[in-house]
N, CA and C atoms as a LAMMPS dump frame, in Angstrom:
ITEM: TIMESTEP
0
ITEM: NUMBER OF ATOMS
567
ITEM: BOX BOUNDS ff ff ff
-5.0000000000000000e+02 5.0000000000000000e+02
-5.0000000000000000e+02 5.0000000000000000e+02
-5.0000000000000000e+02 5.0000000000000000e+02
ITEM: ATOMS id mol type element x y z
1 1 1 N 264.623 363.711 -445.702
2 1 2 C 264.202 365.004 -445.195
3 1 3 C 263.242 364.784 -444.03
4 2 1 N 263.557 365.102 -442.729
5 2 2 C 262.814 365.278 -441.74
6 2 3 C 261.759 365.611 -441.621
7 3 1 N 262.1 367.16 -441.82
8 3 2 C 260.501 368.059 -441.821
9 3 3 C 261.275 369.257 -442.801
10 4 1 N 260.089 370.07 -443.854
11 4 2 C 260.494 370.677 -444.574
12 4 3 C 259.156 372.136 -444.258
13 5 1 N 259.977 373.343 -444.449
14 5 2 C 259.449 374.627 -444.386
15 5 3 C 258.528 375.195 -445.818
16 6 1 N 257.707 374.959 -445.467
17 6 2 C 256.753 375.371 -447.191
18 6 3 C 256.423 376.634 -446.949
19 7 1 N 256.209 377.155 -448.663
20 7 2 C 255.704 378.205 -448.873
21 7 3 C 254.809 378.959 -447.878
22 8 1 N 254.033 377.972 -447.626
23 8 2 C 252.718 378.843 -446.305
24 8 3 C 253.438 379.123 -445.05
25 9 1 N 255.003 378.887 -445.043
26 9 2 C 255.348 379.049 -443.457
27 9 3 C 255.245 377.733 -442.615
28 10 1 N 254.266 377.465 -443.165
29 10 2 C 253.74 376.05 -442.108
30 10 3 C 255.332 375.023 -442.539
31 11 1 N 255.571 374.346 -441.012
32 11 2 C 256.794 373.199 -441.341
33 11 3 C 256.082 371.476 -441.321
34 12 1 N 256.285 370.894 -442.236
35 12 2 C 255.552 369.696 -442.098
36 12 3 C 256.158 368.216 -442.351
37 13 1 N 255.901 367.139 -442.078
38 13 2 C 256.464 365.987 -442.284
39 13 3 C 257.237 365.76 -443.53
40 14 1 N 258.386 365.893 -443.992
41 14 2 C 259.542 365.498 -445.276
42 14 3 C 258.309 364.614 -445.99
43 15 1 N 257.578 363.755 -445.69
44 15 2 C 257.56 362.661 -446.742
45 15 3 C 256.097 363.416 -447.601
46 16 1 N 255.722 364.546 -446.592
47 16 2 C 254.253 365.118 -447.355
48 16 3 C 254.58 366.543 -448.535
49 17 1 N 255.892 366.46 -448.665
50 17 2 C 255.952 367.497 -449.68
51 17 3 C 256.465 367.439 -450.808
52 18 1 N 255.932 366.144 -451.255
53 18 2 C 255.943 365.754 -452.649
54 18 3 C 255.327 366.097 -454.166
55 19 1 N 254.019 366.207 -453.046
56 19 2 C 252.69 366.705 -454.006
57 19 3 C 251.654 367.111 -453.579
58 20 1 N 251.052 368.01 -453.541
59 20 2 C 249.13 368.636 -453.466
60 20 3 C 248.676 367.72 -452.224
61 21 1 N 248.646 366.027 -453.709
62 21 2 C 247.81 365.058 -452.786
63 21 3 C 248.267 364.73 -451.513
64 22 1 N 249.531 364.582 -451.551
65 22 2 C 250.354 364.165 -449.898
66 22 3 C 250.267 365.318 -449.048
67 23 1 N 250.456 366.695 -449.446
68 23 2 C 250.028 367.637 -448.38
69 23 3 C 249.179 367.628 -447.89
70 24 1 N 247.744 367.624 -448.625
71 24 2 C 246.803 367.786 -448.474
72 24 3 C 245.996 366.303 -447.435
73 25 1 N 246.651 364.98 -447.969
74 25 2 C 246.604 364.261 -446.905
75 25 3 C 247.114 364.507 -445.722
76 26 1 N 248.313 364.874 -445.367
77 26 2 C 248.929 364.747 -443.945
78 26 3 C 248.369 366.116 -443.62
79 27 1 N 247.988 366.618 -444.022
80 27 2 C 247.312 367.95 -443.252
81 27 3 C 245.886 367.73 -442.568
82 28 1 N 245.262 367.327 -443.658
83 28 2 C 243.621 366.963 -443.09
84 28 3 C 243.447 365.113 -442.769
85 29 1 N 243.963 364.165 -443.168
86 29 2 C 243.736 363.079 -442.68
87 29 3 C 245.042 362.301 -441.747
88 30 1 N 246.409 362.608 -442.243
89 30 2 C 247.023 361.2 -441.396
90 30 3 C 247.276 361.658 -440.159
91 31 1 N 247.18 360.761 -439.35
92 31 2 C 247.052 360.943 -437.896
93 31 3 C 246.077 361.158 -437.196
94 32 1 N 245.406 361.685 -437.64
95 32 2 C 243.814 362.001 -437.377
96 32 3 C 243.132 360.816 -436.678
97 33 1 N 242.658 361.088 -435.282
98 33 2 C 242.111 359.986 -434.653
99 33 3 C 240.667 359.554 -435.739
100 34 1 N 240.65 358.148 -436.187
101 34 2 C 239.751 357.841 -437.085
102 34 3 C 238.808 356.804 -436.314
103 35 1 N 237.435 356.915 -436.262
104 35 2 C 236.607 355.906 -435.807
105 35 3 C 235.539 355.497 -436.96
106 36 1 N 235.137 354.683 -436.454
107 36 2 C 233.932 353.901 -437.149
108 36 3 C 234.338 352.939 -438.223
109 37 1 N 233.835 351.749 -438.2
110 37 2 C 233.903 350.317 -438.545
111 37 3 C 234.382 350.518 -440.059
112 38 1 N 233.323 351.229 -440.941
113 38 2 C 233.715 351.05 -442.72
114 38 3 C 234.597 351.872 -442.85
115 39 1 N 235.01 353.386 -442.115
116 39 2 C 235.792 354.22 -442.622
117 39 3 C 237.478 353.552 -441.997
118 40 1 N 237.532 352.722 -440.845
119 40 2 C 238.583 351.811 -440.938
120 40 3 C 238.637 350.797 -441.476
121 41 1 N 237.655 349.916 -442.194
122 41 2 C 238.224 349.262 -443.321
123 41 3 C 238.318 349.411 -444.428
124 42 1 N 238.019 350.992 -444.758
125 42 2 C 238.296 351.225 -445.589
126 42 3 C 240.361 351.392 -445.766
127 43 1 N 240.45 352.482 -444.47
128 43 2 C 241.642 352.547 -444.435
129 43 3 C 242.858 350.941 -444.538
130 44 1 N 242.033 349.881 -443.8
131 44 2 C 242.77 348.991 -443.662
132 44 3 C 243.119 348.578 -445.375
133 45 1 N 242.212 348.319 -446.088
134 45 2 C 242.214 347.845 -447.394
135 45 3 C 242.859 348.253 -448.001
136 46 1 N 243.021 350.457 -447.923
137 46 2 C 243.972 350.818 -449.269
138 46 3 C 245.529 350.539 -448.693
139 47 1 N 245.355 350.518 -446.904
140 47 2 C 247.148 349.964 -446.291
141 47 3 C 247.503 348.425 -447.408
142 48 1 N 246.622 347.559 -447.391
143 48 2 C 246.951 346.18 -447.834
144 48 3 C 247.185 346.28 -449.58
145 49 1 N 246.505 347.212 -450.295
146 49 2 C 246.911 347.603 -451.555
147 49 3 C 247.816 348.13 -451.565
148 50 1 N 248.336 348.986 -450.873
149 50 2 C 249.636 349.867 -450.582
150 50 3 C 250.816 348.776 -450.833
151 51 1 N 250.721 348.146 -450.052
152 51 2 C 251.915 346.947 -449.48
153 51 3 C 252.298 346.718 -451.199
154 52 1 N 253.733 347.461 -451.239
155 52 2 C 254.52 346.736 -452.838
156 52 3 C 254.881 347.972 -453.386
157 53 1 N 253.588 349.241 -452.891
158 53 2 C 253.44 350.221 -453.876
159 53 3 C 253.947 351.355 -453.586
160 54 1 N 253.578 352.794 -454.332
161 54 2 C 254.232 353.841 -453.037
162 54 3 C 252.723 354.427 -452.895
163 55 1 N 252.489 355.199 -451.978
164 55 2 C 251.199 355.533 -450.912
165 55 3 C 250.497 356.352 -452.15
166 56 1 N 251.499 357.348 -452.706
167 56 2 C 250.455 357.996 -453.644
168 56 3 C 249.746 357.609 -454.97
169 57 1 N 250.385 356.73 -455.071
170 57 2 C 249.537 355.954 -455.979
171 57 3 C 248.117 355.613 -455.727
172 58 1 N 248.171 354.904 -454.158
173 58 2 C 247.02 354.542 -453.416
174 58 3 C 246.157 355.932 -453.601
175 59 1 N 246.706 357.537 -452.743
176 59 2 C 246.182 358.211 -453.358
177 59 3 C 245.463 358.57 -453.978
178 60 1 N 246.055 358.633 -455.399
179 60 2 C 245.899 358.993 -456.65
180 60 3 C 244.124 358.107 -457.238
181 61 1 N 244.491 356.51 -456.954
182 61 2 C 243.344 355.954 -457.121
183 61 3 C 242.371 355.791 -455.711
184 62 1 N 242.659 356.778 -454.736
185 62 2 C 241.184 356.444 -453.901
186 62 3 C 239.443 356.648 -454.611
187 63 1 N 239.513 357.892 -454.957
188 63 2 C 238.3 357.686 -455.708
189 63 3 C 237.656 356.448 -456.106
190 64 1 N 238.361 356.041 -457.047
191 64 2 C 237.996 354.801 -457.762
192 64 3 C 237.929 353.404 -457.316
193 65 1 N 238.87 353.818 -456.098
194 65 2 C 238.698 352.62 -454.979
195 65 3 C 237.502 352.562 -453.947
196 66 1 N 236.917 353.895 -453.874
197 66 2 C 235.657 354.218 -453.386
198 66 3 C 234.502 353.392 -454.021
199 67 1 N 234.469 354.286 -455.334
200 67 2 C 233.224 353.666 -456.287
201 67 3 C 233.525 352.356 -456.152
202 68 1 N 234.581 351.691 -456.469
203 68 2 C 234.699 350.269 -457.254
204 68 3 C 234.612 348.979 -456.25
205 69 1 N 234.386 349.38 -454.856
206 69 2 C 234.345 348.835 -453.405
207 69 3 C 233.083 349.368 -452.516
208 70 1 N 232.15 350.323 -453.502
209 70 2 C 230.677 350.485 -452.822
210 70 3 C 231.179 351.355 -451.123
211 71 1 N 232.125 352.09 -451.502
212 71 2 C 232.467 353.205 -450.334
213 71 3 C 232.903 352.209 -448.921
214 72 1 N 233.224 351.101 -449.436
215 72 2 C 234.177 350.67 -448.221
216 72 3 C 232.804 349.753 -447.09
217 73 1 N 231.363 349.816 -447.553
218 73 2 C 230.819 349.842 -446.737
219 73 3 C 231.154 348.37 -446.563
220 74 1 N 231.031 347.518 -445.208
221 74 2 C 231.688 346.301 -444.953
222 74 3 C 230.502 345.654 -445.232
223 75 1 N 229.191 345.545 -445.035
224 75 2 C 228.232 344.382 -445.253
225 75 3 C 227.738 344.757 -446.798
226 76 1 N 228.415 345.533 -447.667
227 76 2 C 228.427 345.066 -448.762
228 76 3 C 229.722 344.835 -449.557
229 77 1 N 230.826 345.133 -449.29
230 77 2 C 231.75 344.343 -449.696
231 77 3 C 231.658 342.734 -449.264
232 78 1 N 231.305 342.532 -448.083
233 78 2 C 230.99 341.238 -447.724
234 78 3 C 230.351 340.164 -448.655
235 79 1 N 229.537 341.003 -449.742
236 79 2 C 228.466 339.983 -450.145
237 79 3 C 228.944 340.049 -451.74
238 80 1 N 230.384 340.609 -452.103
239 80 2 C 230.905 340.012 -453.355
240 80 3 C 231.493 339.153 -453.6
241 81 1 N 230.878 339.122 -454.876
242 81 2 C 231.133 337.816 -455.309
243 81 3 C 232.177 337.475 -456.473
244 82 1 N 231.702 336.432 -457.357
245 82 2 C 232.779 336.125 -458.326
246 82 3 C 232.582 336.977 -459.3
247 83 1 N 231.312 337.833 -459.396
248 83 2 C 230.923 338.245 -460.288
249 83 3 C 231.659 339.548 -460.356
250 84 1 N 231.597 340.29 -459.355
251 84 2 C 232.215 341.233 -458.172
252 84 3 C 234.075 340.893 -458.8
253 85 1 N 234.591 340.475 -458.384
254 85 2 C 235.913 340.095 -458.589
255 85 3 C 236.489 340.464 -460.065
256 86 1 N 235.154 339.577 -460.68
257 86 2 C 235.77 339.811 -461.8
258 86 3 C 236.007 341.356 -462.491
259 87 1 N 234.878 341.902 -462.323
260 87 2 C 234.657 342.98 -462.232
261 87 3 C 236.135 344.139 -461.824
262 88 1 N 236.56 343.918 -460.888
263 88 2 C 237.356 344.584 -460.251
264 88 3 C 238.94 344.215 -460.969
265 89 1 N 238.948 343.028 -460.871
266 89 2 C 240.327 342.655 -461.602
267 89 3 C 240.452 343.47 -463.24
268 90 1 N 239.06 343.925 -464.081
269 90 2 C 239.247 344.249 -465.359
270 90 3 C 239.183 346.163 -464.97
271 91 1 N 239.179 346.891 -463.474
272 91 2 C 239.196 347.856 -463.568
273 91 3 C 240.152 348.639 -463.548
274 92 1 N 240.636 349.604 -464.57
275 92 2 C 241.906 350.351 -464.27
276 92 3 C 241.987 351.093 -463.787
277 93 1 N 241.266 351.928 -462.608
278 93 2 C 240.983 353.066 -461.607
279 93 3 C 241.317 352.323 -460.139
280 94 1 N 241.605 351.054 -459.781
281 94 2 C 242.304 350.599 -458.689
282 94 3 C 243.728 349.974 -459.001
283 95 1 N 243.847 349.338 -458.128
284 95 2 C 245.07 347.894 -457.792
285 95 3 C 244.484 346.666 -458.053
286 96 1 N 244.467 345.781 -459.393
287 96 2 C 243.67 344.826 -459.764
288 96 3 C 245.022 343.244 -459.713
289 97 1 N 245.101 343.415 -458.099
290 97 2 C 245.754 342.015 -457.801
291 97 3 C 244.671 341.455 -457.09
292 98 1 N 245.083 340.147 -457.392
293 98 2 C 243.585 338.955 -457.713
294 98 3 C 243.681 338.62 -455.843
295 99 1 N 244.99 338.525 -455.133
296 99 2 C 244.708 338.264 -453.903
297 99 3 C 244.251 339.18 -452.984
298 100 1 N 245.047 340.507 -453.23
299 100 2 C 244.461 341.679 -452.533
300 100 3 C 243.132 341.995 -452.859
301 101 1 N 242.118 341.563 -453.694
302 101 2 C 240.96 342.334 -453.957
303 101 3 C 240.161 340.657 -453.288
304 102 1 N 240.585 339.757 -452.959
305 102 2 C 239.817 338.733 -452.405
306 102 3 C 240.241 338.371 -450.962
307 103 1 N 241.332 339.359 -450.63
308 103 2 C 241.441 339.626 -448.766
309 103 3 C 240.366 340.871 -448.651
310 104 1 N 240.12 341.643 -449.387
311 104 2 C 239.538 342.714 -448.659
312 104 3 C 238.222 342.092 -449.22
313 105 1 N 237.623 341.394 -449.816
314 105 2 C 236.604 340.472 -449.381
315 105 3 C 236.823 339.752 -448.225
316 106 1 N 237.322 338.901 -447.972
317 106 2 C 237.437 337.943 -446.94
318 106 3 C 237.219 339.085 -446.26
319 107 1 N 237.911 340.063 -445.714
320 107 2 C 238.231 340.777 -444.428
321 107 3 C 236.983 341.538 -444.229
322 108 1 N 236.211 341.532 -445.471
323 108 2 C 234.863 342.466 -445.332
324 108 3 C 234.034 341.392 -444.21
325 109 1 N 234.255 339.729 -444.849
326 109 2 C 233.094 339.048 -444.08
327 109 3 C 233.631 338.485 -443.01
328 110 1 N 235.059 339.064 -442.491
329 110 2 C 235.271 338.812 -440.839
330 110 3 C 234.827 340.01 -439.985
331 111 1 N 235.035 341.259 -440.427
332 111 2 C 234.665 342.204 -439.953
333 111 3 C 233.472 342.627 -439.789
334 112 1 N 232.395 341.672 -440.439
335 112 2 C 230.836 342.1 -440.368
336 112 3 C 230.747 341.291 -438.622
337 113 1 N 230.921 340.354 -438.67
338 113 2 C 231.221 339.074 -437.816
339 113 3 C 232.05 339.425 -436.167
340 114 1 N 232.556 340.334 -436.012
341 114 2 C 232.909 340.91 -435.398
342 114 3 C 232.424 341.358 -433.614
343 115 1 N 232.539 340.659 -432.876
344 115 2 C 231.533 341.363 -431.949
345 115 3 C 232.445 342.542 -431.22
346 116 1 N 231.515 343.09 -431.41
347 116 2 C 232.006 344.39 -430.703
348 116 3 C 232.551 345.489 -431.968
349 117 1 N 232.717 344.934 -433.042
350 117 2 C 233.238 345.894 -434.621
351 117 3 C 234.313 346.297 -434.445
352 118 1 N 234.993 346.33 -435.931
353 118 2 C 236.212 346.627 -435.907
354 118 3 C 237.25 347.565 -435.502
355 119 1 N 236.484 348.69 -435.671
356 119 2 C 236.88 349.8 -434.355
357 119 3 C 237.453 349.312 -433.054
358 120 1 N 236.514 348.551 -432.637
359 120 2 C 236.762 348.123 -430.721
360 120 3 C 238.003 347.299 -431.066
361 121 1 N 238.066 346.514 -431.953
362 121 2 C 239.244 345.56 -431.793
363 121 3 C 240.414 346.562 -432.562
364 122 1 N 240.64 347.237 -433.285
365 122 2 C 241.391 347.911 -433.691
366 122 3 C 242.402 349.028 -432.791
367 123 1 N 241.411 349.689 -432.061
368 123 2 C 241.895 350.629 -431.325
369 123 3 C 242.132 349.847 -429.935
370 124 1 N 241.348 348.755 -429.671
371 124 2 C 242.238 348.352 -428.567
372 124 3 C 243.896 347.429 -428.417
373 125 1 N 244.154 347.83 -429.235
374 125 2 C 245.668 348.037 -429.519
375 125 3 C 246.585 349.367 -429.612
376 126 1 N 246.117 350.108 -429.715
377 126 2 C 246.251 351.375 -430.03
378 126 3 C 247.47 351.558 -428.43
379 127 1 N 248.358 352.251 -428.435
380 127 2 C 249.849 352.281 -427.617
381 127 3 C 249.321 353.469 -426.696
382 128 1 N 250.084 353.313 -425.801
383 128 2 C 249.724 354.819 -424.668
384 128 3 C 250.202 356.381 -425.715
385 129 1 N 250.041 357.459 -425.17
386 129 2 C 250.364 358.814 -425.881
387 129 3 C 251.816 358.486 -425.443
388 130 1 N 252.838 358.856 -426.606
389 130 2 C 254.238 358.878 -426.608
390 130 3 C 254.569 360.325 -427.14
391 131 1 N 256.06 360.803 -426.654
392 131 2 C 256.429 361.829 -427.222
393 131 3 C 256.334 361.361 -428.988
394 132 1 N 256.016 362.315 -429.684
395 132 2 C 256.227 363.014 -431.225
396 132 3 C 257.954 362.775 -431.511
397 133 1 N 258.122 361.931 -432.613
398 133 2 C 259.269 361.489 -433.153
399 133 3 C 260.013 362.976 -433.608
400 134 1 N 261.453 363.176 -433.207
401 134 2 C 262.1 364.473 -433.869
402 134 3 C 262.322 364.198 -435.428
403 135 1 N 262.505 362.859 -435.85
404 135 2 C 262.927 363.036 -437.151
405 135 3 C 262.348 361.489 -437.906
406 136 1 N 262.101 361.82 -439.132
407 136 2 C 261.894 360.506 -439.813
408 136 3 C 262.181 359.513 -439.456
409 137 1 N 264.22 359.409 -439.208
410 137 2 C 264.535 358.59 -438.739
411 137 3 C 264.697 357.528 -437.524
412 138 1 N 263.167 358.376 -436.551
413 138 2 C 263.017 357.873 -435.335
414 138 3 C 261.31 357.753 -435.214
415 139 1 N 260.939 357.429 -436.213
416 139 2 C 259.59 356.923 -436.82
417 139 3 C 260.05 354.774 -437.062
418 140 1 N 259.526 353.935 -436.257
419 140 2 C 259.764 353.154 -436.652
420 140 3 C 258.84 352.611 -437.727
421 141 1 N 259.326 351.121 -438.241
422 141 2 C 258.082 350.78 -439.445
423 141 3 C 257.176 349.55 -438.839
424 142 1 N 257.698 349.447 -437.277
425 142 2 C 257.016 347.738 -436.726
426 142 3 C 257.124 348.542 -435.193
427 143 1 N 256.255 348.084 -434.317
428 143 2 C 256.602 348.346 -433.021
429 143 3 C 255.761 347.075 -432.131
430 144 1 N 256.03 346.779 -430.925
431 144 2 C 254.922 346.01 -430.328
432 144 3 C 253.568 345.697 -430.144
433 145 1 N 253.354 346.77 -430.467
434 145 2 C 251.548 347.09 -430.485
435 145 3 C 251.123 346.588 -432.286
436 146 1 N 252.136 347.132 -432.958
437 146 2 C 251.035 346.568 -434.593
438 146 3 C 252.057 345.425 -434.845
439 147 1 N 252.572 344.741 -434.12
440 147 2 C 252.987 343.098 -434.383
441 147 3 C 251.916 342.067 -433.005
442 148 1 N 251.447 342.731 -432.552
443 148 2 C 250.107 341.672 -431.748
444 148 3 C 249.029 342.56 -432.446
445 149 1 N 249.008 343.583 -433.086
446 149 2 C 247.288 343.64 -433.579
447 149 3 C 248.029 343.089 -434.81
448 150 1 N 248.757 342.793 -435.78
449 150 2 C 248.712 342.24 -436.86
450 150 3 C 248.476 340.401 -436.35
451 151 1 N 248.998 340.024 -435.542
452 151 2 C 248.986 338.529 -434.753
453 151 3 C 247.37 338.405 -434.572
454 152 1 N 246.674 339.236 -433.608
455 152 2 C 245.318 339.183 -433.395
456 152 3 C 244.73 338.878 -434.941
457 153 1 N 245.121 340.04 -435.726
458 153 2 C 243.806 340.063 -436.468
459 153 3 C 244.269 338.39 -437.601
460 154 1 N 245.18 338.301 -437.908
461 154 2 C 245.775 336.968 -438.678
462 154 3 C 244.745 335.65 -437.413
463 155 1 N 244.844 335.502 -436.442
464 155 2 C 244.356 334.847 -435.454
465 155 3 C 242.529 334.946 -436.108
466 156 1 N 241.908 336.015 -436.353
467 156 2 C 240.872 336.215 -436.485
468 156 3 C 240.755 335.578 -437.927
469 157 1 N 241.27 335.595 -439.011
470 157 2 C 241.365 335.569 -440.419
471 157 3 C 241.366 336.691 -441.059
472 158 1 N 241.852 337.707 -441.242
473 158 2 C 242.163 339.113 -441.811
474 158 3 C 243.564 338.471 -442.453
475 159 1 N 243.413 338.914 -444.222
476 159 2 C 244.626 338.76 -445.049
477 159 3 C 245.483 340.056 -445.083
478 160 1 N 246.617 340.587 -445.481
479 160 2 C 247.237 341.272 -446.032
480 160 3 C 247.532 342.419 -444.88
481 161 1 N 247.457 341.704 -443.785
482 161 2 C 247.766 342.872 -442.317
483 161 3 C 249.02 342.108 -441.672
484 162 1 N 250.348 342.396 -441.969
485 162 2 C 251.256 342.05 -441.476
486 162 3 C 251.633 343.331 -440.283
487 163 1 N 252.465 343.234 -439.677
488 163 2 C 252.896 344.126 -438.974
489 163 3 C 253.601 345.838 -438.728
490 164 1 N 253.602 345.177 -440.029
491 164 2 C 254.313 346.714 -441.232
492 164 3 C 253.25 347.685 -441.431
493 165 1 N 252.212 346.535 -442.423
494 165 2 C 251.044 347.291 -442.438
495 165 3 C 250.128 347.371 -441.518
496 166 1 N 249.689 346.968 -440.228
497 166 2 C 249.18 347.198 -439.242
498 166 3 C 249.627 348.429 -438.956
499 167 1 N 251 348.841 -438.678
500 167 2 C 251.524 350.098 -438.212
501 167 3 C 251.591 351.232 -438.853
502 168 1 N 251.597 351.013 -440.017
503 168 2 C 251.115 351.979 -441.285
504 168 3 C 249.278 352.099 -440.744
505 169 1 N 248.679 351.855 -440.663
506 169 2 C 246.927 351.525 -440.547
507 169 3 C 247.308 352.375 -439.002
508 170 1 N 248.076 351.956 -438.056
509 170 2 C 247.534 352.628 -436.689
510 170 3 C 248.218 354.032 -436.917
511 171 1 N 249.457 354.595 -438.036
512 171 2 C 249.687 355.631 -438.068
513 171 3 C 248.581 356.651 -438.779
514 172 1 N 247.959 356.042 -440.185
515 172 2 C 247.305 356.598 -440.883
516 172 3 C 245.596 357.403 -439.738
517 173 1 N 245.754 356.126 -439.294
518 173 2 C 244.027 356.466 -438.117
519 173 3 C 244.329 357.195 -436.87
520 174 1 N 245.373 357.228 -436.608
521 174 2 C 245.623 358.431 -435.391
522 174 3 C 245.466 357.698 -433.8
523 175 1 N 245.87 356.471 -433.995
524 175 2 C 246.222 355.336 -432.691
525 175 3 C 247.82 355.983 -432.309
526 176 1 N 248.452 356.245 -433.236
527 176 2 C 249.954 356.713 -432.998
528 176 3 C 250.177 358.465 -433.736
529 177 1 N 250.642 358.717 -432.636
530 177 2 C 251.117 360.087 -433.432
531 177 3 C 252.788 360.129 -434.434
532 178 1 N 252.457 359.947 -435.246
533 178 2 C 254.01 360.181 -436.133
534 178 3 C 254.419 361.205 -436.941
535 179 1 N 253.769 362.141 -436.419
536 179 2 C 254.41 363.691 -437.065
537 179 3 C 255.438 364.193 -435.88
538 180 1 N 256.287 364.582 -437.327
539 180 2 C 257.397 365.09 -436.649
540 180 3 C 257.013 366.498 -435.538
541 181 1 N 258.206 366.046 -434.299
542 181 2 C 257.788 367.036 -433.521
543 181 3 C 257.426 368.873 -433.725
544 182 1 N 258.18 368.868 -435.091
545 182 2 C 258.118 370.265 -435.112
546 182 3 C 256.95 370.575 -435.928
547 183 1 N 256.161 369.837 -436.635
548 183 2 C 255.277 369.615 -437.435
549 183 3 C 254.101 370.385 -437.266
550 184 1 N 253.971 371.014 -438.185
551 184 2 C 252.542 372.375 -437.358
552 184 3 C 251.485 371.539 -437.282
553 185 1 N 251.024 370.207 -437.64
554 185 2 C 249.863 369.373 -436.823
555 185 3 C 249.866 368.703 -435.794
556 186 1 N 249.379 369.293 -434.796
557 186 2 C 249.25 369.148 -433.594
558 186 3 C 248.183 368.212 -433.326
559 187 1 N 247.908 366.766 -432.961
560 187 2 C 246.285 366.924 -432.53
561 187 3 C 246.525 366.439 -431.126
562 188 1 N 247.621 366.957 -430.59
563 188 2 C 246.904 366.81 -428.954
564 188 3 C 246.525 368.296 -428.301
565 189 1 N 246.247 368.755 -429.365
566 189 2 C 245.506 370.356 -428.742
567 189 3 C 243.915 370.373 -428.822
């Protein structure tokens, strides 16, 4: 499904009218130009938990991925430890895989490290303004731009950012517009 006509009139992206939570995401967050250092690694982290899963799941457990990651902030995810880990692997309110919860460590203490912060290196990848895709099926899942920021950041030491999920991360933060053209969210107004 392309784009689907809801109750409110409003027409919106096929993949957001599943549930509450997915509306309610692609309405107020995806695409949404996103700045600042923790609130993109935050995003980067639940993309790298994502990877296997389906999105609403991610969803479903952000909360708990909040609390259980000290709100994403990067110079304190940075400073967990084994103790930390363990911790996280016995919690059932996230994604308790032992590598993904010790990349988004690692990635906490490349990103503190950072000159210029992760923002600057993030968005300077970010693609020129392109026309708005007509249909799902002209949404790609890899493009040039998040296969050299997934290259960069692997170059830097960042785990669990392949190119897939890089492009998922530049769709979610609003580097790329991928709502369908007819899509009542607009944000180049």
């Amino acid at each position: 499904m392309a784009e689907a006509l809801e109750s409110d009139g409003r027409v919106r992206c096929g993949w957001s009218v599943g549930s509450q939570l997915y509306r309610d995401y692609h309405d107020q967050e995806w695409g949404r130009p996103l700045h600042g250092d923790d609130a993109l690694f935050e995003r980067m982290c639940l993309e790298a938990f994502q990877s296997g899963l389906s999105w609403i799941t991610i969803l479903r457990k952000r909360p708990a991925f909040r609390a259980a990651f000290d709100g994403f902030v990067i110079d304190r995810v940075a400073e967990f430890g084994d103790e930390e880990v363990a911790r996280l692997l016995t919690d059932p309110g996230i994604v308790r895989n032992r590598a993904k919860i010790l990349a988004c460590i690692a990635n906490a203490k490349i990103a503190r490290e950072l000159d210029g912060g992760l923002d600057e290196l993030l968005w300077s990848f970010a693609p020129p303004v392109r026309r708005r895709p007509l249909a799902l099926s002209d949404v790609p899942a890899v493009t040039p731009e998040s296969t050299a920021l997934a290259k960069e950041l692997k170059r830097r030491g960042f785990r669990f950012v392949g190119p897939t999920t890089a492009y998922a991360l530049m769709q979610a933060t609003g580097m790329v517009d991928d709502h369908i053209a007819d899509c009542w969210v607009d944000l180049r107004r």
